[in-house]
C-alpha positions as a Python dict, from the first residue, in 0.01 Angstrom:
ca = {
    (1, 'X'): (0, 0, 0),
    (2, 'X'): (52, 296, 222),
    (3, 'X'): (-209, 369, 520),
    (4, 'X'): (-344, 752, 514),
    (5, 'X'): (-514, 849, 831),
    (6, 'X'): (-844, 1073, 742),
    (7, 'X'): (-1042, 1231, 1011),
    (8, 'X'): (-1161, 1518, 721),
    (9, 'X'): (-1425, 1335, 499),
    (10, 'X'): (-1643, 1064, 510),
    (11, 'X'): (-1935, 890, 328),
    (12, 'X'): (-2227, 1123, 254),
    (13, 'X'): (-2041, 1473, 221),
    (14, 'X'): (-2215, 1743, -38),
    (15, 'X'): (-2087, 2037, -137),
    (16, 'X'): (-2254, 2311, -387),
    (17, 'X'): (-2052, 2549, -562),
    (18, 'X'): (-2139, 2900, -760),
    (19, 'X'): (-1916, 2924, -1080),
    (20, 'X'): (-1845, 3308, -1162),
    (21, 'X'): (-1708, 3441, -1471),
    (22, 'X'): (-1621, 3821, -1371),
    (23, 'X'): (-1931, 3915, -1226),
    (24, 'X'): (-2126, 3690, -1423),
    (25, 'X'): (-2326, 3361, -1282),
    (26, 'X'): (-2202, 3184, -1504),
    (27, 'X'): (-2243, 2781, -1368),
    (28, 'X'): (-2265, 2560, -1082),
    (29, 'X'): (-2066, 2282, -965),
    (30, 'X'): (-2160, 1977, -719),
    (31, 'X'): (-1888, 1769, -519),
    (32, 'X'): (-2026, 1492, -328),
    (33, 'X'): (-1902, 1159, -170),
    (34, 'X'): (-2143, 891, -248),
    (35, 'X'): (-2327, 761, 96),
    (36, 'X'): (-2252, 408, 25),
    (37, 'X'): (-1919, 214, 17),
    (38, 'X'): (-1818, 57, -302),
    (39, 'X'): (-1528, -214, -371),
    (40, 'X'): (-1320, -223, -681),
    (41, 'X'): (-1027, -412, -748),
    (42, 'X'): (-1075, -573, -384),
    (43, 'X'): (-1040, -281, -227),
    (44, 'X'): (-1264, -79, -4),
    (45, 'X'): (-1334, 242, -192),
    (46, 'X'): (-1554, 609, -162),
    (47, 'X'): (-1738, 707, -468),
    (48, 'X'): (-1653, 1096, -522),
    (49, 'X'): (-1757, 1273, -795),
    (50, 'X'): (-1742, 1625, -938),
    (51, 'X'): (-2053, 1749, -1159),
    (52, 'X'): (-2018, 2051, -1330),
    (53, 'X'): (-2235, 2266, -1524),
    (54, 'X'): (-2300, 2623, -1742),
    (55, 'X'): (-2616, 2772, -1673),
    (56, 'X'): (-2789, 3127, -1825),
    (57, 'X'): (-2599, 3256, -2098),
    (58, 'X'): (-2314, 3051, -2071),
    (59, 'X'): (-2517, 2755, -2150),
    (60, 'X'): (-2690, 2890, -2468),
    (61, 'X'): (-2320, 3010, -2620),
    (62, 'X'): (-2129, 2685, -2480),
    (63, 'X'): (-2326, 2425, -2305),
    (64, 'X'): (-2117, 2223, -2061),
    (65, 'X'): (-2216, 1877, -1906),
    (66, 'X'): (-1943, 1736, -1743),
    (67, 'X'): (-1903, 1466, -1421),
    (68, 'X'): (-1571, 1325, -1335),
    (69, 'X'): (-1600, 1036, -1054),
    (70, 'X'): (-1284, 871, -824),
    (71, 'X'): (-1327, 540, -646),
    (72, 'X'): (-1061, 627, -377),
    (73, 'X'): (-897, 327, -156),
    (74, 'X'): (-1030, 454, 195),
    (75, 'X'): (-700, 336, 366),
    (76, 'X'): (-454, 496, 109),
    (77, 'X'): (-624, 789, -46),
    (78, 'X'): (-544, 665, -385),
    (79, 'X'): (-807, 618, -701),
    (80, 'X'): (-870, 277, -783),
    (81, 'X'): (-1080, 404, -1116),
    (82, 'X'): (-1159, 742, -1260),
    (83, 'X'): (-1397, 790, -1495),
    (84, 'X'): (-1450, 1126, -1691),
    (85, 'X'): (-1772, 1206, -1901),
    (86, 'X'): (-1701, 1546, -2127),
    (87, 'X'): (-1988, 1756, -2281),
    (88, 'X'): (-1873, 2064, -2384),
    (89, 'X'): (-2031, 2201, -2651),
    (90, 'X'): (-1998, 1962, -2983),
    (91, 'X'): (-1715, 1793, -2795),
    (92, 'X'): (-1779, 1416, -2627),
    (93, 'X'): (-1516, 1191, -2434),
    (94, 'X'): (-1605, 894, -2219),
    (95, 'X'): (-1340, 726, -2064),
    (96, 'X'): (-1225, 469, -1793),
    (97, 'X'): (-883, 459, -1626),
    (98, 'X'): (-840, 191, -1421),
    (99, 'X'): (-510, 200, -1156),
    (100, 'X'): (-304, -141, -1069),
    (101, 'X'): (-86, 34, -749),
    (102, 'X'): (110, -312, -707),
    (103, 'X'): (229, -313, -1092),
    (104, 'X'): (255, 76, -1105),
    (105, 'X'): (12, 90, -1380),
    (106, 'X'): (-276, 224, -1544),
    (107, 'X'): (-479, 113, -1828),
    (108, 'X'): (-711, 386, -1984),
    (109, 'X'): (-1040, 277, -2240),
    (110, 'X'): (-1202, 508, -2395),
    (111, 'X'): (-1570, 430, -2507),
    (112, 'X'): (-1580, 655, -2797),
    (113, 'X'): (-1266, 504, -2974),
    (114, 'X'): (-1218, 158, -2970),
    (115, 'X'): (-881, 176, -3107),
    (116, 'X'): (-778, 363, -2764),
    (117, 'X'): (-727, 65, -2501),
    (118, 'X'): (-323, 123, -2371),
    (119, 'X'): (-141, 125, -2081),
    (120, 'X'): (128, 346, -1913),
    (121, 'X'): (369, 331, -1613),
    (122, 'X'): (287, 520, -1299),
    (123, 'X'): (503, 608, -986),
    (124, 'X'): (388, 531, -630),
    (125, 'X'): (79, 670, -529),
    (126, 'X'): (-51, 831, -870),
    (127, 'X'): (-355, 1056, -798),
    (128, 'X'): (-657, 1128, -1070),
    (129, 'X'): (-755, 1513, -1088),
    (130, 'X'): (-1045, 1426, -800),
    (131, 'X'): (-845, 1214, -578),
    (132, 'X'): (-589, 1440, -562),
    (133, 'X'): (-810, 1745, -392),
    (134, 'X'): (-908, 1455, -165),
    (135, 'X'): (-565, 1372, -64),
    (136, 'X'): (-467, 1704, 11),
    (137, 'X'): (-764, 1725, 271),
    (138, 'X'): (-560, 1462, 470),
    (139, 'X'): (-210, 1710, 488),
    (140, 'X'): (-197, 1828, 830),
    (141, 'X'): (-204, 2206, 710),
    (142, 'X'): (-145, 2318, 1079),
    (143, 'X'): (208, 2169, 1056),
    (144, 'X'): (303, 2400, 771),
    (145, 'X'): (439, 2739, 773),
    (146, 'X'): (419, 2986, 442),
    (147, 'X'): (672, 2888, 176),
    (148, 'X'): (646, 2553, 242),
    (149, 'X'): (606, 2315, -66),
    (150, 'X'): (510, 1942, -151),
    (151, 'X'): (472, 1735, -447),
    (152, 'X'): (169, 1587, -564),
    (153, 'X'): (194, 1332, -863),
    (154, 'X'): (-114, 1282, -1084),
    (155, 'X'): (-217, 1058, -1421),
    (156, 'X'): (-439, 1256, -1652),
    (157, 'X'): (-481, 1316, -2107),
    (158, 'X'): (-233, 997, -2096),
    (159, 'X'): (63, 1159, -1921),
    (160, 'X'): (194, 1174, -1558),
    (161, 'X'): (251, 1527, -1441),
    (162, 'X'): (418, 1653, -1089),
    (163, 'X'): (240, 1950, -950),
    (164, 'X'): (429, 2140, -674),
    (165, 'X'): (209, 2291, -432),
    (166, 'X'): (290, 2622, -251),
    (167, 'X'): (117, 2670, 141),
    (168, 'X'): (99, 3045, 140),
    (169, 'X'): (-78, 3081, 492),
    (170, 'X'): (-418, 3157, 663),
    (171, 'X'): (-683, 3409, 543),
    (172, 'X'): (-1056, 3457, 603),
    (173, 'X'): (-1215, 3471, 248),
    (174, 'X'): (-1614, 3541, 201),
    (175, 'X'): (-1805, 3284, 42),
    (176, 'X'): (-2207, 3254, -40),
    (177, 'X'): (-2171, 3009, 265),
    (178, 'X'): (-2027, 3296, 462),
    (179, 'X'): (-1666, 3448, 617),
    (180, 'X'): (-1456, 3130, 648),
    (181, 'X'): (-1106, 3083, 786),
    (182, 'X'): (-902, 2860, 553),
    (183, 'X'): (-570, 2779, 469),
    (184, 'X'): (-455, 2894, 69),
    (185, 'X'): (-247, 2680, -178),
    (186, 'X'): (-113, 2809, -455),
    (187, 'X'): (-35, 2500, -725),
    (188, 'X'): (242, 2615, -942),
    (189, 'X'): (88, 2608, -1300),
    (190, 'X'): (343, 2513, -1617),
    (191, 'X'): (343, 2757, -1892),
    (192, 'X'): (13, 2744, -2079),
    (193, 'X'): (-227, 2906, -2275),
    (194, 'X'): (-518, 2897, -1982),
    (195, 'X'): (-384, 3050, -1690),
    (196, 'X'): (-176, 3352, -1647),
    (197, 'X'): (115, 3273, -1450),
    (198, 'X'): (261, 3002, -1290),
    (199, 'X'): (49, 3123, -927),
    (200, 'X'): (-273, 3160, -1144),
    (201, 'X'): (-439, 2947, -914),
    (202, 'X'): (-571, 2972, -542),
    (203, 'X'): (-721, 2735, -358),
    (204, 'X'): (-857, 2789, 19),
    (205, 'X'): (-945, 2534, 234),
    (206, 'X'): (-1164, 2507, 543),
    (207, 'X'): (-893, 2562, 876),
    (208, 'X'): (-1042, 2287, 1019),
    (209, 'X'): (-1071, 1918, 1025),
    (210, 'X'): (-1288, 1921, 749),
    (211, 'X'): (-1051, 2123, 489),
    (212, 'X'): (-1326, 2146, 247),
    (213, 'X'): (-1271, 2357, -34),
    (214, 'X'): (-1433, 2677, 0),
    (215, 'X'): (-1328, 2892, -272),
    (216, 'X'): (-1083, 2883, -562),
    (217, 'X'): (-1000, 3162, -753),
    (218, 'X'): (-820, 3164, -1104),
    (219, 'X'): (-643, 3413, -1326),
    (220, 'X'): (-690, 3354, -1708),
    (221, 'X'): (-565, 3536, -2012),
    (222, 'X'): (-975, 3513, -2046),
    (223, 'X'): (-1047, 3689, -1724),
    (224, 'X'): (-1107, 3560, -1370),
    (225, 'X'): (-1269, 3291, -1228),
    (226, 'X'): (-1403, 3228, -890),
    (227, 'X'): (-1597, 2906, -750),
    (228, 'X'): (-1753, 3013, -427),
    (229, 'X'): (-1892, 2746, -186),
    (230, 'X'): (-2263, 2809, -92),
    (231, 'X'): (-2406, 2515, 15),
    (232, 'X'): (-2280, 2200, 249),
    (233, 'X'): (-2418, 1884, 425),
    (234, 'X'): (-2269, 1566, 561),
    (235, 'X'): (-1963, 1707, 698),
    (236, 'X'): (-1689, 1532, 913),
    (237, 'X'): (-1686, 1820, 1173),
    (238, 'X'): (-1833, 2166, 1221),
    (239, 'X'): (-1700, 2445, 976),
    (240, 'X'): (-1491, 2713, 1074),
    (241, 'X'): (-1780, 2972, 990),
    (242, 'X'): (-1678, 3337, 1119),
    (243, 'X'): (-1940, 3485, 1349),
}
C-alpha cells in the first residue's frame, strides 16, 4: 500500500459547522476525528465521522439525522470501512462497506435489506465520500498554481465515480470562526438535477498546515447553500485566522 505523509490532522480534531439555506439557519454539522486509534482489517486506522443535522424549521418540514463515519489507514489515507446511517425524513439506510485494497475490492451490506450483500471492483486507492476530504488535506496546495487539476477516485450508491478537482487559487473568506486565508477547489460536478453547473461547488481550505475546511458554498437549482465553520479544537497547527 502506498505511504501518505500527513502533518495536517491528527487524533482528537473537532470541527462545528453552521448550515445556511439563503439566509436561513437552517442546520448544523459536526466533523470530528475520534481521540482514540482503532484497527480494522490489521491496519492502523482514525475514526472520522461527519454528523449532520436540520434544526428550526427545517427540522419540523424535513427532519434530517444523518452520520457517515471512515476508518482511514493512517499511513495511506485510504478507508478501510465506511459506514453511512440516513434519516431523512421517512427515508432510512444503514449500511457497511468494507474495502480489501490488496484484491481491489469492496463488499457493501446493507442492514435494512438482507438481500443486498455484493461486491464490486475498485481501482487503486478508492476513497469513501469522508476519506476523500481527508486526503485532499494531505495535497501540498502551496505547490499548485490556478488551473491546475487532479483526480480523485471514490466508491459510493454502488458505483465508482472520478471527480476532477479544479485549484482556483487563494482568497480570504469570512466565516463565524472569523476572516481566514484558504485555498478554493472547485470539484467539477456531472450533470444533475442538484447543483447548477458543473463549478456549483466551492470548497476553501485553511492555507495552512491544517487545511481544514472552512467554508463550502453550493449553487442549487433550489438556491444556495453555505456551511460556515464556527467552532474548532484539537488542531494539528495554529489557523491562519486574519487579524
Amino acid at each position: 500500500m502506498r505511504v501518505i505523509d500527513n502533518d495536517s490532522f491528527k487524533s482528537g480534531e473537532t470541527l462545528q459547522y453552521k448550515v445556511h439555506y439563503g439566509v436561513i439557519n437552517a442546520g448544523e454539522a459536526v466533523i470530528n476525528v475520534a481521540p482514540t486509534i482503532h484497527r480494522v482489517n490489521n491496519r492502523v486506522c482514525y475514526q472520522a465521522s461527519v454528523n449532520g443535522r436540520t434544526t428550526g424549521s427545517f427540522d419540523f418540514f424535513h427532519r434530517v439525522r444523518d452520520s457517515w463515519t471512515s476508518y482511514i489507514d493512517t499511513t495511506s489515507i485510504v478507508p478501510q470501512r465506511f459506514t453511512r446511517n440516513i434519516e431523512e425524513g421517512r427515508y432510512r439506510k444503514k449500511e457497511t462497506t468494507e474495502f480489501d485494497h490488496y484484491a481491489n475490492k469492496v463488499s457493501v451490506t446493507d442492514s435494512r435489506d438482507n438481500r443486498k450483500n455484493v461486491s464490486y471492483s475498485v481501482p487503486d486507492n478508492v476513497q469513501d465520500i469522508v476519506s476523500g476530504f481527508y486526503f485532499l488535506r494531505t495535497l501540498k496546495l502551496q505547490n499548485y498554481k490556478v488551473g491546475d487539476t487532479f483526480k480523485v477516485q471514490g466508491f459510493l450508491d454502488d458505483e465508482v465515480f472520478n471527480m476532477v478537482v479544479m485549484y482556483k487559487g487563494k482568497e480570504i473568506v469570512e466565516t463565524k470562526a472569523g476572516k481566514i486565508r484558504a485555498h478554493r477547489l472547485v470539484p467539477r460536478m456531472p450533470a444533475n438535477k442538484l447543483f447548477s453547473g458543473e463549478n456549483a461547488i466551492s470548497v476553501y481550505l485553511s492555507d495552512d498546515n491544517n487545511k481544514i475546511p472552512v467554508l463550502i458554498k453550493a449553487e442549487m437549482f433550489v438556491g444556495s447553500v453555505k456551511v460556515d465553520l464556527y467552532k474548532y479544537s484539537g488542531l494539528q497547527s495554529r489557523l491562519s485566522v486574519v487579524k
